[in-house]
mmCIF file as gemmi writes it, N, C-alpha and C atoms, coordinates in Angstrom:
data_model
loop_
_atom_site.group_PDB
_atom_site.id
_atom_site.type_symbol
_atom_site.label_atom_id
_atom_site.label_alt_id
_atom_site.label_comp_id
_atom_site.label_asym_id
_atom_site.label_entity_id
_atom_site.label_seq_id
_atom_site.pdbx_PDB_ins_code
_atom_site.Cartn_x
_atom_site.Cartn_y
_atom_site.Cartn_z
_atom_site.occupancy
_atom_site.B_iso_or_equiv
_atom_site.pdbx_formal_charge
_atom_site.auth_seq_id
_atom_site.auth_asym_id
_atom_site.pdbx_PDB_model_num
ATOM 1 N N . UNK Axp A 1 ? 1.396 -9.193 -23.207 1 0 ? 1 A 1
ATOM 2 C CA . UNK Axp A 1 ? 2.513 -8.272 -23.03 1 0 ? 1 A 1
ATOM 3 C C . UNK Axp A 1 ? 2.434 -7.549 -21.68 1 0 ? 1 A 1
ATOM 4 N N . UNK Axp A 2 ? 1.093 -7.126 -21.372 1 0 ? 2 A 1
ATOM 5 C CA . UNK Axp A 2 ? 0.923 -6.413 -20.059 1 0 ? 2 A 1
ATOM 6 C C . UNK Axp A 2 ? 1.6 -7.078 -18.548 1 0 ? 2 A 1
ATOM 7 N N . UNK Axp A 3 ? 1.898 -8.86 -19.148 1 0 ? 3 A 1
ATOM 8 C CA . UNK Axp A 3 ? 1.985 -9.193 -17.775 1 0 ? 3 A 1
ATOM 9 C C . UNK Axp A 3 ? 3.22 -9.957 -17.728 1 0 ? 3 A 1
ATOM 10 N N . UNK Axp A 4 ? 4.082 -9.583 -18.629 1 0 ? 4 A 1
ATOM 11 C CA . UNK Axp A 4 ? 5.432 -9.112 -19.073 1 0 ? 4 A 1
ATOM 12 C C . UNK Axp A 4 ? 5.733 -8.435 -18.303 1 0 ? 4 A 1
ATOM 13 N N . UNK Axp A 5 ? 5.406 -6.95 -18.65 1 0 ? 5 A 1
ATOM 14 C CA . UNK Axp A 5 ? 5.688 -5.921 -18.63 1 0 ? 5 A 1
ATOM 15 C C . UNK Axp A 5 ? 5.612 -5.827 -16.967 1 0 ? 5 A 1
ATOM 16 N N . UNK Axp A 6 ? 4.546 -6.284 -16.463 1 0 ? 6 A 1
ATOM 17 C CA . UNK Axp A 6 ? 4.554 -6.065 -14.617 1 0 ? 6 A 1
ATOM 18 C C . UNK Axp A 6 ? 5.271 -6.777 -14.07 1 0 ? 6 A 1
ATOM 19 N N . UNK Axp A 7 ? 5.554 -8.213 -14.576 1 0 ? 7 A 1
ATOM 20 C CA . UNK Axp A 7 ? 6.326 -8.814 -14.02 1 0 ? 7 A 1
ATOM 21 C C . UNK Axp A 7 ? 8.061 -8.208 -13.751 1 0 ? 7 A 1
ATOM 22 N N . UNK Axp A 8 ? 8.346 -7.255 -15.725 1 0 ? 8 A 1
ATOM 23 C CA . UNK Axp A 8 ? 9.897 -6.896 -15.451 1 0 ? 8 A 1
ATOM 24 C C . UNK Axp A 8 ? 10.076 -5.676 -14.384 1 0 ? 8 A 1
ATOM 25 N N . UNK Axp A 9 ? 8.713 -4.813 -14.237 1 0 ? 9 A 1
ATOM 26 C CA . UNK Axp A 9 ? 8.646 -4.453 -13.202 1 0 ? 9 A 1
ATOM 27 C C . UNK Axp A 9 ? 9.055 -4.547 -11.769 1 0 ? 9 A 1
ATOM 28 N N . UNK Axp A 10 ? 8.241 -5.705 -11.213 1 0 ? 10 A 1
ATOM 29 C CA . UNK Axp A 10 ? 8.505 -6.012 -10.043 1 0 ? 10 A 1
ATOM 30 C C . UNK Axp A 10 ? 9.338 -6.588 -9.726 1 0 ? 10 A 1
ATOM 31 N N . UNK Axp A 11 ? 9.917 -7.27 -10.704 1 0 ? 11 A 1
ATOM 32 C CA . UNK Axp A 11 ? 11.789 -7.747 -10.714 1 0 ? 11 A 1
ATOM 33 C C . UNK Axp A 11 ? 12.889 -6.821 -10.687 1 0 ? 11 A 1
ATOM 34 N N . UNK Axp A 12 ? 12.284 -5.324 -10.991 1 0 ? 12 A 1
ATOM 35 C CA . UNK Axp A 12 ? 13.395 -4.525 -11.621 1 0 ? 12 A 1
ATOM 36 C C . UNK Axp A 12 ? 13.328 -3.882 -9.505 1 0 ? 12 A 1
ATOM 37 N N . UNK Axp A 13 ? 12.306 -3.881 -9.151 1 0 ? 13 A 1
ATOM 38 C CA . UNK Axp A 13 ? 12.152 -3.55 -7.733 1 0 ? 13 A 1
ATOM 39 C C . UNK Axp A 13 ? 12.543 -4.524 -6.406 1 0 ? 13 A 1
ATOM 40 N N . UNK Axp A 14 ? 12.456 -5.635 -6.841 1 0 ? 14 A 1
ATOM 41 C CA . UNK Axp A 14 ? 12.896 -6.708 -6.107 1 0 ? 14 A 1
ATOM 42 C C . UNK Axp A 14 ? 14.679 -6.105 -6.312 1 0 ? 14 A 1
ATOM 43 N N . UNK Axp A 15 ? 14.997 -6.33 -7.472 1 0 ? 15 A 1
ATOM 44 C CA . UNK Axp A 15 ? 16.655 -6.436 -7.68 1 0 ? 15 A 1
ATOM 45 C C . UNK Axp A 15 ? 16.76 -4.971 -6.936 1 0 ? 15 A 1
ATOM 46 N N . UNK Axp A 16 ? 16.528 -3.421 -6.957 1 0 ? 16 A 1
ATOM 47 C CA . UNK Axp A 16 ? 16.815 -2.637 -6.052 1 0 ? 16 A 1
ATOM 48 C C . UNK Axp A 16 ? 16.531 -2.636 -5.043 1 0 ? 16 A 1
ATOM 49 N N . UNK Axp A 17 ? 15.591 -3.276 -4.077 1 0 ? 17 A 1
ATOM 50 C CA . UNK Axp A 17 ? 15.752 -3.559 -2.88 1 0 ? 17 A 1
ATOM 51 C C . UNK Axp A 17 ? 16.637 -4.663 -2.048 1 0 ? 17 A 1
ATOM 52 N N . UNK Axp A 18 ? 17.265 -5.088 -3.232 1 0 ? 18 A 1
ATOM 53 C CA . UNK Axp A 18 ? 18.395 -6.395 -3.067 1 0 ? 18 A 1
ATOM 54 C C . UNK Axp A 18 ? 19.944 -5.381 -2.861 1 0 ? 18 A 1
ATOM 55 N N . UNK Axp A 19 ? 19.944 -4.956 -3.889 1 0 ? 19 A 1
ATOM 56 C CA . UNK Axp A 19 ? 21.064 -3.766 -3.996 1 0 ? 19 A 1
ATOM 57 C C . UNK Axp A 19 ? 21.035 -3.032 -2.819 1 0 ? 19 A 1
ATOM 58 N N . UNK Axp A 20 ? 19.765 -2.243 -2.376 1 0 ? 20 A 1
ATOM 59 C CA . UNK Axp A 20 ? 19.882 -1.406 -1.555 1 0 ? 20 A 1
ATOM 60 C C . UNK Axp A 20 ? 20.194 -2.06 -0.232 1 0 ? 20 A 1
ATOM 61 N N . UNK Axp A 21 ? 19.702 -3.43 0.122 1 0 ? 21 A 1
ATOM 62 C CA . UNK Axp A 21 ? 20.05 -3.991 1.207 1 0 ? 21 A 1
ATOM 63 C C . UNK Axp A 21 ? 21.35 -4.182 1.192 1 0 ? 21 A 1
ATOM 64 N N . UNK Axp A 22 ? 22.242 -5.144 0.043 1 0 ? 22 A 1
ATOM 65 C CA . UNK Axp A 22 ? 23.477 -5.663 0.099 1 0 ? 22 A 1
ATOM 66 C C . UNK Axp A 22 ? 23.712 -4.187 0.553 1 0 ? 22 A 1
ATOM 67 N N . UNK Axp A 23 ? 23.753 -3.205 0.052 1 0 ? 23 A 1
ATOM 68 C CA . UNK Axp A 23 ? 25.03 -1.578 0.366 1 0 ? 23 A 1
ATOM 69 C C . UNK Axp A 23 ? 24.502 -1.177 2.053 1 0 ? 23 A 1
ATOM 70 N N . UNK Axp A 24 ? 23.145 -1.709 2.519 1 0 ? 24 A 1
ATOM 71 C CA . UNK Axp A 24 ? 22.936 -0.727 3.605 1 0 ? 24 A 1
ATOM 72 C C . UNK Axp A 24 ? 23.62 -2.035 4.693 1 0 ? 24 A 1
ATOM 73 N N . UNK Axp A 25 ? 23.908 -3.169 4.543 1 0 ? 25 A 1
ATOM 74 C CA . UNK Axp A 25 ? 24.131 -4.478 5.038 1 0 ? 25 A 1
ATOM 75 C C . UNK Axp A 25 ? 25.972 -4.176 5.13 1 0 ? 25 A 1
ATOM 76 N N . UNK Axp A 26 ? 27.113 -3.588 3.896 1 0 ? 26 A 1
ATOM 77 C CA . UNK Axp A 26 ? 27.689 -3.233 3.715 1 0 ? 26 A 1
ATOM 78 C C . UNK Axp A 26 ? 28.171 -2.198 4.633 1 0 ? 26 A 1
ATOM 79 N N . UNK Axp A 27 ? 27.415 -1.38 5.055 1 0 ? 27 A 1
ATOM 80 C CA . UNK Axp A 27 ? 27.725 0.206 5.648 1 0 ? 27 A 1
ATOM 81 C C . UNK Axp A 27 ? 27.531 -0.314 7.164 1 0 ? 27 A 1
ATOM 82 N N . UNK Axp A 28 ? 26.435 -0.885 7.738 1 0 ? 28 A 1
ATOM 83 C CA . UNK Axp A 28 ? 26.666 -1.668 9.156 1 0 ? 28 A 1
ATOM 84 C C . UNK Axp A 28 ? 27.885 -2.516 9.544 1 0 ? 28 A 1
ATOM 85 N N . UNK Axp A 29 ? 28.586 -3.391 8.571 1 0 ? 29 A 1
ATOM 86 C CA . UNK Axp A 29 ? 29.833 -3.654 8.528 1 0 ? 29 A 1
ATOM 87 C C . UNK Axp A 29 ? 30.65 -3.106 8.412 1 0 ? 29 A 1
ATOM 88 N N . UNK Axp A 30 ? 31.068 -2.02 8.011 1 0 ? 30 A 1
ATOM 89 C CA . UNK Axp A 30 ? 32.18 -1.548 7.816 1 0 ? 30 A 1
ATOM 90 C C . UNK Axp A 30 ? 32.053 -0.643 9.649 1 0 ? 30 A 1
ATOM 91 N N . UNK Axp A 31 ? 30.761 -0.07 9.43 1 0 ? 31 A 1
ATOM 92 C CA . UNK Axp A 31 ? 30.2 0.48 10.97 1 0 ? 31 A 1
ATOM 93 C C . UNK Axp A 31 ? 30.817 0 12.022 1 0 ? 31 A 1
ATOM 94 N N . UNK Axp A 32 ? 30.556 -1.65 12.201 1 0 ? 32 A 1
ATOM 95 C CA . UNK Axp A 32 ? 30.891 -2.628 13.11 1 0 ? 32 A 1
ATOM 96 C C . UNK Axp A 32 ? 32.704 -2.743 12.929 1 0 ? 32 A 1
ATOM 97 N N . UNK Axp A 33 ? 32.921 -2.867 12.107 1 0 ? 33 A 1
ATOM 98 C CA . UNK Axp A 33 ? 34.379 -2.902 12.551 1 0 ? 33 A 1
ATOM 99 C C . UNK Axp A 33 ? 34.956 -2.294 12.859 1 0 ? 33 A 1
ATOM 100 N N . UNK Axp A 34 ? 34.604 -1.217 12.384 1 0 ? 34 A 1
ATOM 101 C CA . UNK Axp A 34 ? 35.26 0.356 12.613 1 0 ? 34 A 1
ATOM 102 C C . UNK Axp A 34 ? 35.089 0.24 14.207 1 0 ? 34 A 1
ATOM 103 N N . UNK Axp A 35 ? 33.654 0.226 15.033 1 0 ? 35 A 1
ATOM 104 C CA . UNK Axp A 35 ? 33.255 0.472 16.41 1 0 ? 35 A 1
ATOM 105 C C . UNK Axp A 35 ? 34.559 -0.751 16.816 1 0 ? 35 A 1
ATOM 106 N N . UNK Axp A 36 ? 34.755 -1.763 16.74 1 0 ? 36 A 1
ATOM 107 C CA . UNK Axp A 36 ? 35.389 -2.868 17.129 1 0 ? 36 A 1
ATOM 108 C C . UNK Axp A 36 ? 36.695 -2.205 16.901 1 0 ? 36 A 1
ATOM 109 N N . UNK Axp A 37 ? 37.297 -1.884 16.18 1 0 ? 37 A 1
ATOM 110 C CA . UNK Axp A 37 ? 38.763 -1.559 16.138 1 0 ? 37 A 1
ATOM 111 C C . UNK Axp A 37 ? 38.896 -0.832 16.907 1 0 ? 37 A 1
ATOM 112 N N . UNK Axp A 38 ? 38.071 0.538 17.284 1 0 ? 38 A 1
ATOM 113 C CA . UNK Axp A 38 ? 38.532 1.791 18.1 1 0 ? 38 A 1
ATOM 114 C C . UNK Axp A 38 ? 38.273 1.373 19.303 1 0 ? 38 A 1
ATOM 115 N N . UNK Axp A 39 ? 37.81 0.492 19.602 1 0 ? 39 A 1
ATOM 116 C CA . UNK Axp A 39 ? 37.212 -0.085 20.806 1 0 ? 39 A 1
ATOM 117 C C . UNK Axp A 39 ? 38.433 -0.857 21.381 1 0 ? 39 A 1
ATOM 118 N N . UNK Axp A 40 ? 38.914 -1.617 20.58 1 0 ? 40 A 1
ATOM 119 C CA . UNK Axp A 40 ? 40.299 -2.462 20.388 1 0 ? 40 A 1
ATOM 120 C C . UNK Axp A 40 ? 41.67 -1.489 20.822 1 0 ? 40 A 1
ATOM 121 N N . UNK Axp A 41 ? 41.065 -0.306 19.941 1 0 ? 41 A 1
ATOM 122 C CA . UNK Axp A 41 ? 42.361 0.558 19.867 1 0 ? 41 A 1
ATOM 123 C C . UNK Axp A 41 ? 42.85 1.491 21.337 1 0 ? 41 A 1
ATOM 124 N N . UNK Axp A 42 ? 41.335 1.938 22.046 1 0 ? 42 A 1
ATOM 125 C CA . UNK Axp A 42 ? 41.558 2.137 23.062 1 0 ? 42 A 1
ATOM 126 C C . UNK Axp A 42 ? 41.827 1.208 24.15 1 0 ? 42 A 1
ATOM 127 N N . UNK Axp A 43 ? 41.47 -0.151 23.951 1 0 ? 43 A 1
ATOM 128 C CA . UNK Axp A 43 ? 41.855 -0.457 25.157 1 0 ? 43 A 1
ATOM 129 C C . UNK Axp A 43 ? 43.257 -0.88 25.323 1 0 ? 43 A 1
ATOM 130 N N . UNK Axp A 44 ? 43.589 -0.669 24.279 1 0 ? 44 A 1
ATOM 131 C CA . UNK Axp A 44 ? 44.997 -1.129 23.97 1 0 ? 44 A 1
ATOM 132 C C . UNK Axp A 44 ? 46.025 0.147 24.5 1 0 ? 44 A 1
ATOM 133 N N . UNK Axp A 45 ? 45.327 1.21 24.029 1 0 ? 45 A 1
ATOM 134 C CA . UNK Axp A 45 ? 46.353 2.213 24.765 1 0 ? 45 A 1
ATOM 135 C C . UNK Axp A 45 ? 46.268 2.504 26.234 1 0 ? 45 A 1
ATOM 136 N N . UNK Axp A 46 ? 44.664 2.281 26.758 1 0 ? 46 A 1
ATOM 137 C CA . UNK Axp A 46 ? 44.363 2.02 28.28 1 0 ? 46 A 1
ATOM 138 C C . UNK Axp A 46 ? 45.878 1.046 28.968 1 0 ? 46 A 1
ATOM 139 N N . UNK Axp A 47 ? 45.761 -0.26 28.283 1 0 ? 47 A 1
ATOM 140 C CA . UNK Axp A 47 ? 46.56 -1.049 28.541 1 0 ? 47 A 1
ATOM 141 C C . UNK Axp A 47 ? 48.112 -0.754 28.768 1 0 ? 47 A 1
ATOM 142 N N . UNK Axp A 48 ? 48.186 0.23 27.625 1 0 ? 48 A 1
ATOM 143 C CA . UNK Axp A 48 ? 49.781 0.693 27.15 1 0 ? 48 A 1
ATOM 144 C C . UNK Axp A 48 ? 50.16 1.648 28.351 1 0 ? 48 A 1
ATOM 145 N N . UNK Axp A 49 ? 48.785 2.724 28.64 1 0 ? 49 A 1
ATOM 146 C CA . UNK Axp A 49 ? 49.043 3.241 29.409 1 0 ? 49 A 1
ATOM 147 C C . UNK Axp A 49 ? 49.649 2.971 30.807 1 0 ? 49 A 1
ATOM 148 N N . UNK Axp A 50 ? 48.794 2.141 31.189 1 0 ? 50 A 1
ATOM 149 C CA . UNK Axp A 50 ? 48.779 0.787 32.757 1 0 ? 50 A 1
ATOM 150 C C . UNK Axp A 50 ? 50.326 0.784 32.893 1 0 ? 50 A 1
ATOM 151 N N . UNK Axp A 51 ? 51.144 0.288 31.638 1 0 ? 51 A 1
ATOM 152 C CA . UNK Axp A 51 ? 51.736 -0.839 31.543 1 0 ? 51 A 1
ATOM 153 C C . UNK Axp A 51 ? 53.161 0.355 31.546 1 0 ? 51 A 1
ATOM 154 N N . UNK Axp A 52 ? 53.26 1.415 30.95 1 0 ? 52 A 1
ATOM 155 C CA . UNK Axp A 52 ? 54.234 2.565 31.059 1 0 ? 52 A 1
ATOM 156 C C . UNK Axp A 52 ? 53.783 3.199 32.423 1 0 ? 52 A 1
ATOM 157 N N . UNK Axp A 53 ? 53.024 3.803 32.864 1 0 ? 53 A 1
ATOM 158 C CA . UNK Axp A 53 ? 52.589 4.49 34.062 1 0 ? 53 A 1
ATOM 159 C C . UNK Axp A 53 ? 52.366 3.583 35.409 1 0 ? 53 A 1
ATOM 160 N N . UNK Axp A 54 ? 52.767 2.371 35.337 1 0 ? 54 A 1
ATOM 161 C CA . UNK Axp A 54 ? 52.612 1.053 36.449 1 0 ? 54 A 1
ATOM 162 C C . UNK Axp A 54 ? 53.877 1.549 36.983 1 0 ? 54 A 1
ATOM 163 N N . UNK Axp A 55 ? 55.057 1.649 36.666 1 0 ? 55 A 1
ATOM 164 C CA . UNK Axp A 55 ? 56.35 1.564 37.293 1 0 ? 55 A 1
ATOM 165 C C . UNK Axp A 55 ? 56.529 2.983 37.939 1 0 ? 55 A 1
ATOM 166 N N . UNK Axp A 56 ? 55.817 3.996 37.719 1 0 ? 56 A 1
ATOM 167 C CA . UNK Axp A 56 ? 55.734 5.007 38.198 1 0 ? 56 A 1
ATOM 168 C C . UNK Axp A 56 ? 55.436 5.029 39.784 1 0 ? 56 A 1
């Protein structure tokens, strides 16, 4: 039973360090796109800007 018992253990720790990766793996992605969109977003208004303030 004892080696049961360590084994559901170290499975029950394996599976939360699985969890904790998938969510911290999760939060760098959402991170990354987020940085990528605003990154996107400014250069787009850089651009917008150029592109209204050019004829000036």
């Amino acid at each position: 039973m004892a080696h049961t018992e360590e084994f559901h253990e170290k499975l029950e720790k394996i599976n939360f360090f699985k969890s904790w990766i998938s969510a911290f793996e999760l939060i760098v992605a959402i991170l990354t796109v987020g940085m990528v969109t605003i990154n996107c977003m400014k250069q787009g208004l850089h651009l917008f800007h150029l592109f209204l303030g050019g004829g000036h």
